[in-house]
C-alpha positions in Angstrom: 76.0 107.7 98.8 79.5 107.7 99.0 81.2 105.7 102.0 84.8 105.9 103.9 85.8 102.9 103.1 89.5 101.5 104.3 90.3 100.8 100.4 93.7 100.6 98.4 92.6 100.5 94.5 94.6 99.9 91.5 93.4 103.7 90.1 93.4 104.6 86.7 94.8 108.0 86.6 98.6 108.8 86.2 100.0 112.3 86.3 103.4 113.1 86.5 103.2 116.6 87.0 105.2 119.6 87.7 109.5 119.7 86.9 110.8 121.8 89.3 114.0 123.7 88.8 116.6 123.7 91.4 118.6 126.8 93.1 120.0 129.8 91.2 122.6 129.5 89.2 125.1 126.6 88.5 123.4 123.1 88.4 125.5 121.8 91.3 127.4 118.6 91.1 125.8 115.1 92.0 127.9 113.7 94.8 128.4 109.7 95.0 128.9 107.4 97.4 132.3 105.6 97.5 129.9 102.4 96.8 128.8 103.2 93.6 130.8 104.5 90.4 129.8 105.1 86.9 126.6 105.5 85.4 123.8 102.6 85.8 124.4 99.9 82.8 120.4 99.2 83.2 119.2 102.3 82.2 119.8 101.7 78.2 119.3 103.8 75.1 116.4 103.3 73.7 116.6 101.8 70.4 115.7 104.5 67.2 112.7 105.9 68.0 110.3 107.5 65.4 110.1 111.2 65.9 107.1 113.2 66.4 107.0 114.7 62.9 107.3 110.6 61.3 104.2 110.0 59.3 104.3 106.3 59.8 105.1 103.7 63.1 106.5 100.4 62.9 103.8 97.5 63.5 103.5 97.0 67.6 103.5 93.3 68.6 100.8 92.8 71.3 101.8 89.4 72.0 103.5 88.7 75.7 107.0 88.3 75.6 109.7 87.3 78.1 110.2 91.0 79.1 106.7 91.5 79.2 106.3 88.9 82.0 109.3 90.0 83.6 107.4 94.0 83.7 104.2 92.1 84.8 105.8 90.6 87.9 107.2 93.7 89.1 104.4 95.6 88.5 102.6 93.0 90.9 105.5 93.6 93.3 104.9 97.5 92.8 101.3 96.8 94.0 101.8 95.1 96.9 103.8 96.9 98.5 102.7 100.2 97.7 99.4 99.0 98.9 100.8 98.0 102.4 103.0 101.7 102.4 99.5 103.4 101.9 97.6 101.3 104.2 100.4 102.2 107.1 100.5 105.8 106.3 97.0 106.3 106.2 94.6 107.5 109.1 92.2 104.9 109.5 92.8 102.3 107.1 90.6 103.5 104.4 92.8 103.9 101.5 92.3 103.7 97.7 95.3 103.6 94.8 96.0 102.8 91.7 99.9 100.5 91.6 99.3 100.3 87.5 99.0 104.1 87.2 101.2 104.8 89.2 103.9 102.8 88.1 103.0 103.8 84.8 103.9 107.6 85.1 107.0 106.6 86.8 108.5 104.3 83.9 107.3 107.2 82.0 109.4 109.7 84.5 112.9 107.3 84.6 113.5 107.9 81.1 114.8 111.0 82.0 116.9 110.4 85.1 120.2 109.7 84.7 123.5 107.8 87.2 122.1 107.3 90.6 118.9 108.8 90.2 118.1 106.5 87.5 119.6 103.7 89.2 117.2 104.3 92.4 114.3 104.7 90.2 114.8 101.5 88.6 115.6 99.3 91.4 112.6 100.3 93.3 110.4 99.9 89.8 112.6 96.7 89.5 111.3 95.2 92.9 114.2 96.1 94.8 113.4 97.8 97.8 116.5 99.4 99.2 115.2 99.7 103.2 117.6 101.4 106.2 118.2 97.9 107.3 119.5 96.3 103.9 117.4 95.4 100.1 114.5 93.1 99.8 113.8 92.2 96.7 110.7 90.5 95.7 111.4 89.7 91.8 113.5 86.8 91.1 115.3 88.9 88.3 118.1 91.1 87.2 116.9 95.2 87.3 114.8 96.3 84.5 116.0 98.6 82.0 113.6 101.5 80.1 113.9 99.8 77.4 111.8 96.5 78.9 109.5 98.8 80.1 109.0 100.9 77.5 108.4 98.2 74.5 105.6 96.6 77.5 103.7 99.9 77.6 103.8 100.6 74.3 102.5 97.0 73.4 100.2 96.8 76.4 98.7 100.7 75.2 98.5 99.1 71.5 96.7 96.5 72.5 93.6 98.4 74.6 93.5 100.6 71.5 92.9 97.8 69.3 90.0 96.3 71.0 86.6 97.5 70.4 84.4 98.3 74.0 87.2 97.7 75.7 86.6 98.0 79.9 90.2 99.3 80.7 91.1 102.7 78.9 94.7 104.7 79.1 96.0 108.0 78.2 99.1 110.0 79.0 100.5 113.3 78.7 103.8 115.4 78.7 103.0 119.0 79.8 106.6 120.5 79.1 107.3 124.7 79.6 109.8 124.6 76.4 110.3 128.6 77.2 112.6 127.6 80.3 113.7 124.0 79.8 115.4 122.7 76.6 113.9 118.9 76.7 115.9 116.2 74.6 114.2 115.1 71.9 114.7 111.2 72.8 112.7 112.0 76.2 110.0 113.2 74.1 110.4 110.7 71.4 109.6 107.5 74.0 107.0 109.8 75.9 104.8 110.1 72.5 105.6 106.4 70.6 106.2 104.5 73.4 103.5 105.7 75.8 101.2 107.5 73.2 101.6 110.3 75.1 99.9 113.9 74.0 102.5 116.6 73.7 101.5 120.3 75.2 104.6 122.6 74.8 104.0 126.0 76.0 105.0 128.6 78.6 103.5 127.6 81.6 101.3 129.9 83.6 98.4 129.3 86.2 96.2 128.9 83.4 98.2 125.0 82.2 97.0 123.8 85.6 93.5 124.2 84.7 94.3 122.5 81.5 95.9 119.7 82.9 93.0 119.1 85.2 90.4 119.4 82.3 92.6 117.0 80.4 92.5 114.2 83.9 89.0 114.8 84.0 87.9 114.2 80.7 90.5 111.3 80.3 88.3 109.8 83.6 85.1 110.5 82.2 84.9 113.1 85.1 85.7 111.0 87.8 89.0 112.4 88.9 88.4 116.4 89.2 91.1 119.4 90.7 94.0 116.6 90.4 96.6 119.7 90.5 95.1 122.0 93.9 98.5 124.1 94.1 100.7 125.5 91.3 104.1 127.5 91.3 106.0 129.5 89.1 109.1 126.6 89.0 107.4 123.6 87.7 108.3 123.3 84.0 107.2 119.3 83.6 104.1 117.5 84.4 103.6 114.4 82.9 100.1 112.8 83.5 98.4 109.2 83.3 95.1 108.1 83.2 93.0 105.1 83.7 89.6 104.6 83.4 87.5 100.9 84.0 84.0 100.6 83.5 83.5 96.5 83.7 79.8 95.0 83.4 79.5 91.9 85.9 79.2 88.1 83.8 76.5 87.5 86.3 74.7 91.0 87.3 72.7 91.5 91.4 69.5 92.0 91.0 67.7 94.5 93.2 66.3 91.6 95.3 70.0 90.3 95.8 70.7 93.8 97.5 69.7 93.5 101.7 71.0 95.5 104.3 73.0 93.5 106.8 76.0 94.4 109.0 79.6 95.1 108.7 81.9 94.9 111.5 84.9 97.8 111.4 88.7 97.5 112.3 88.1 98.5 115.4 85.2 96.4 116.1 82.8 98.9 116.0 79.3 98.0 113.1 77.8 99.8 110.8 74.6 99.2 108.7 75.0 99.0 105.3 73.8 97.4 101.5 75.1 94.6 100.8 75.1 92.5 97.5 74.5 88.8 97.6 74.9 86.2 94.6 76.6 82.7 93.4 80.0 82.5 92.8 82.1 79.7 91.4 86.0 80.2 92.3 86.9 80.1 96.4 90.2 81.4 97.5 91.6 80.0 100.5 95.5 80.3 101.8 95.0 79.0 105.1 94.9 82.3 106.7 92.0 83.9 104.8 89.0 83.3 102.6 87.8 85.2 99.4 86.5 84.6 96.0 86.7 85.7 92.3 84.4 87.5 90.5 84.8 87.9 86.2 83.4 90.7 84.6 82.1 90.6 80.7 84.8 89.4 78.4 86.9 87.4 81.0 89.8 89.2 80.2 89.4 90.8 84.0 88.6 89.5 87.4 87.3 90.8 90.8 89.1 89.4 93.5 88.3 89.4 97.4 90.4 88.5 100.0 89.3 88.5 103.7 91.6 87.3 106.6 90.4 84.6 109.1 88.4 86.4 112.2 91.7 85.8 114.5 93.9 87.6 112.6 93.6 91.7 111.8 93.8 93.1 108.8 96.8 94.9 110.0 98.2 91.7 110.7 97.5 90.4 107.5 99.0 92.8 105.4 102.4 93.5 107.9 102.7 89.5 107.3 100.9 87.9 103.8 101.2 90.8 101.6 104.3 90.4 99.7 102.9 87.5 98.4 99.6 88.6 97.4 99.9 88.8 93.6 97.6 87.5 90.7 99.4 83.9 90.6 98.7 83.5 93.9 95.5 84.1 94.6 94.7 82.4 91.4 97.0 79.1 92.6 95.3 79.2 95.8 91.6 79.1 94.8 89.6 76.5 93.6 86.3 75.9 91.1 83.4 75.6 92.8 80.7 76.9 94.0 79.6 79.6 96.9 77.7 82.2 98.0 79.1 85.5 98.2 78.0 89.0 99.6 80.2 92.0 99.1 79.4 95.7 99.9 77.7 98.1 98.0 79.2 101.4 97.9 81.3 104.3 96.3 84.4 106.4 97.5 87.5 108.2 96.2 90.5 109.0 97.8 93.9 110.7 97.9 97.0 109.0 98.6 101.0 111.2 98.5 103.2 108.1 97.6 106.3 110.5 98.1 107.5 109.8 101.5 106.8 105.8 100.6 109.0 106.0 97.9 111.8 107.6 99.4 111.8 104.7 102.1 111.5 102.1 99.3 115.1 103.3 98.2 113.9 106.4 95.6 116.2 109.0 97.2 117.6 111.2 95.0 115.4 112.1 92.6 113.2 114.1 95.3 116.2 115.8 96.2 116.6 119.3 94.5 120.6 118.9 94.6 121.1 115.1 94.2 118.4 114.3 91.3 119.9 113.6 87.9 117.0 114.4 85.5 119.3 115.7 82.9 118.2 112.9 80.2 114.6 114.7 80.4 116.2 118.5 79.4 117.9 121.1 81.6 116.7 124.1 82.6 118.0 127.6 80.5 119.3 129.1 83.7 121.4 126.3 85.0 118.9 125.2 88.2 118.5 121.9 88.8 115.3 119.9 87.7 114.1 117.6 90.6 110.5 115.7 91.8 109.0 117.9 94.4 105.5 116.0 94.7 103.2 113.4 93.3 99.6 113.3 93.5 97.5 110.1 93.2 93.8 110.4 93.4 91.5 107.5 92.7 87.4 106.9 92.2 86.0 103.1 92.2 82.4 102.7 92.4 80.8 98.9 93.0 77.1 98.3 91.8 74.7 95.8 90.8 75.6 95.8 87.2 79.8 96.2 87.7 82.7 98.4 88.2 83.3 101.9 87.6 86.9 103.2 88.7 89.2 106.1 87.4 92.5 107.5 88.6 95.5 110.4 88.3 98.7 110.4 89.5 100.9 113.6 89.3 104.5 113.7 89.5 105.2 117.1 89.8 108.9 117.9 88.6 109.9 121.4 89.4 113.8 123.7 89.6 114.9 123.6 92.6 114.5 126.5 95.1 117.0 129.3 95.0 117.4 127.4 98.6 88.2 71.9 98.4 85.0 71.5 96.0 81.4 71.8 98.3 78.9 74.6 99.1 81.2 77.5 100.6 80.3 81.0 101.3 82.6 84.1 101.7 80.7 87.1 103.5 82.7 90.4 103.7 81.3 91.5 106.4 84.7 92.6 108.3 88.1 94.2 107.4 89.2 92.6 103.5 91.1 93.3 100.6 89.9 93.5 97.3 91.3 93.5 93.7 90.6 94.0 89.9 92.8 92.2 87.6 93.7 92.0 83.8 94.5 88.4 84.3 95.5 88.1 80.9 98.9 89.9 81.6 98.5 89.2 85.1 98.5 93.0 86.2 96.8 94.3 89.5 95.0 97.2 87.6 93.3 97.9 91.1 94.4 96.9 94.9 91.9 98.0 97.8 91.3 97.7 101.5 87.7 98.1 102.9 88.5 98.6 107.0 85.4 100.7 108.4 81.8 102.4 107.0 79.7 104.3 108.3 75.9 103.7 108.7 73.9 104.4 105.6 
């Protein structure tokens, strides 16, 4: 039975859908503030890249580089704060989303912006978050480039293909109307080596939306269906990811460690519901909440709980703590030993529109039908401009006795703009937490989650 639960997840689906053309006519000029001139030095060509019709690859390194741990910290940066945006914006606290898909389809996207659209794009994918009252930057590094983010994918991607039973699997894919948009060939080269993406050129009719949803649900193993509802006659891009995880737990519940106890919601109200019970062995503990780890088979990726002390909210927590909630430090702050644990039994899925969170993170133009710069992607053959009208992010995770099951899509829809210590502890998360699922091998958030209310069984 599937329950409301107040959860942000890392989801596993990326979709960066729909290119949408802008207003008749003449592209219009990109104005510029007097603060910034030229085109963004960070936003590099990416070195020759093998082209579509190239019989052969060069080898891909999987090993972790410098970059790669630079890409890794701001995707943990990504997922923290795009879990407290969707926390805020949600209606009561029960939220689900996926920061590794997500960012995903984005690197994917800023390959084909261009001067201040780019530049926006890769400072907030950078970990600079460019707010009304000034930036806040989280990373401790110079901006990204595409090129950084691009070789991590492609290695990352390389490396879930070469592993046999692998829990974590990715897929992406460029859905590009090649009868009203000329698309540059380097745009399409880095979509299909860098990110493996599958290439679908055709003219675009209500008929590709059903086959981009059949390709996001079959990618998901059917978890993530209808990820496009609404279609127009001006998108000419979609460009999709998708995750899947399916991890076994190292140490399974057994029926008998399933009971039904109670939970107590946000807003202090309880509810009745299963709840899974078993030894643990690593305790987190920052001083202003509690929590434990969790491994599933292979070790390669955790489950990690994090539940704030009874006198502060989960609101609270989040507003205040989560900036710094990243792998490293919830791995720092916990300890070996060993506990009892109970967490909750349940399943849900959820929608989240990361647009208007975005835009207040400091991604401006590119949403704008006359500002966006998405000319390194193609132009349009009758001059409109090609901007990001929408993204849609759904996500599925589903916690059991034997393990994990989580999927998710994100679509950014791209149209032409509009002719207008060590002792016996135990963690019980029975009360507002947040929860995680990390390759802790790369030290990615793959999933971010808040539980804040259930109902009764």
């Amino acid at each position: 039975m599937k329950k409301e639960l107040a959860i942000i997840a890392c989801s596993l689906v990326t979709a960066i859908s729909a290119v949408s053309l802008s207003a008749c006519g003449t592209s219009p000029s990109k104005p510029v503030s007097d603060d910034y001139v030229g085109t963004y030095s960070a936003v590099n060509e990416t070195p020759e890249i093998p082209s579509k019709e190239s019989p052969s690859s060069p080898t891909v390194s999987t090993t972790n580089s410098v970059s790669d741990k630079n890409v890794a910290e701001r995707i943990n940066s990504f997922s923290t704060v795009m879990l407290r945006e969707a926390y805020e914006n949600s209606d009561d606290g029960n939220v689900l989303i996926s920061p590794m898909s997500l960012y995903t389809a984005l690197a994917l996207t800023a390959n084909g912006a261009d001067n201040r659209t780019a530049k926006e794009m890769i400072d907030v994918l950078s970990g600079y978050y460019n707010y009304d009252n000034g930036i806040v930057c989280y990373a401790e590094y110079a901006p990204l480039t595409c090129d950084e983010m691009n070789g991590f994918f492609q290695r990352y991607m390389a490396g879930i293909e070469s592993e046999k039973d692998f829990p974590l699997k990715m897929a992406n894919s460029m859905w590009l109307d090649n009868q009203r948009v000329s698309f540059k060939d380097d745009f399409i080269g880095i979509g299909t080596y860098c990110y493996n993406a599958d290439l679908f050129e055709e003219e675009f009719s209500p008929k590709t939306k059903d086959s981009i949803n059949s390709w996001a649900e079959e990618k998901t193993d059917g978890r993530i269906n209808n990820l496009l509802a609404d279609w127009n006659e001006d998108i000419v891009t979609v460009l999709v990811n998708a995750l899947t995880f399916d991890g076994k737990w190292v140490t399974p519940y057994r029926a008998d460690n399933v009971s039904s106890r109670e939970f107590t919601n946000a807003d202090n109200s309880t509810a009745e519901i299963d709840m899974m019970t078993g030894t643990e062995n690593y305790y987190f503990d920052d001083g202003t909440a509690t929590g434990f780890i969790k491994n599933y088979q292979g070790n390669r990726f955790v489950y990690a709980a994090v539940m704030p002390n009874e006198d502060i909210t989960l609101k609270d927590y989040i507003d205040s703590e989560m900036p710094k909630l990243t792998v490293d430090y919830i791995i720092e702050n916990s300890e070996g030993c060993t506990l009892t644990a109970s967490m909750p039994k349940f399943e849900t899925e959820c929608s989240f529109a990361p647009l208007k969170s975005l835009q207040s993170l400091g991604m401006k133009d590119a949403f704008d039908g006359s500002l966006a710069d998405l000319s390194k992607l193609g132009t349009s053959n009758d001059g409109r401009n090609l901007y990001i009208s929408n993204i849609v992010h759904k996500t599925y995770v589903k916690f059991f006795e034997e393990g994990t099951e989580a999927a998710a899509a994100t679509a950014v829809i791209i149209e032409k703009e509009n002719c207008v210590e060590i002792s016996e502890k135990s963690v019980i998360l029975n009360r507002p937490y947040i929860y995680f699922i990390f390759d802790k091998q790369e030290n990615i958030p793959v999933f971010a989650g808040t539980v804040s209310h259930f109902d009764n069984k």
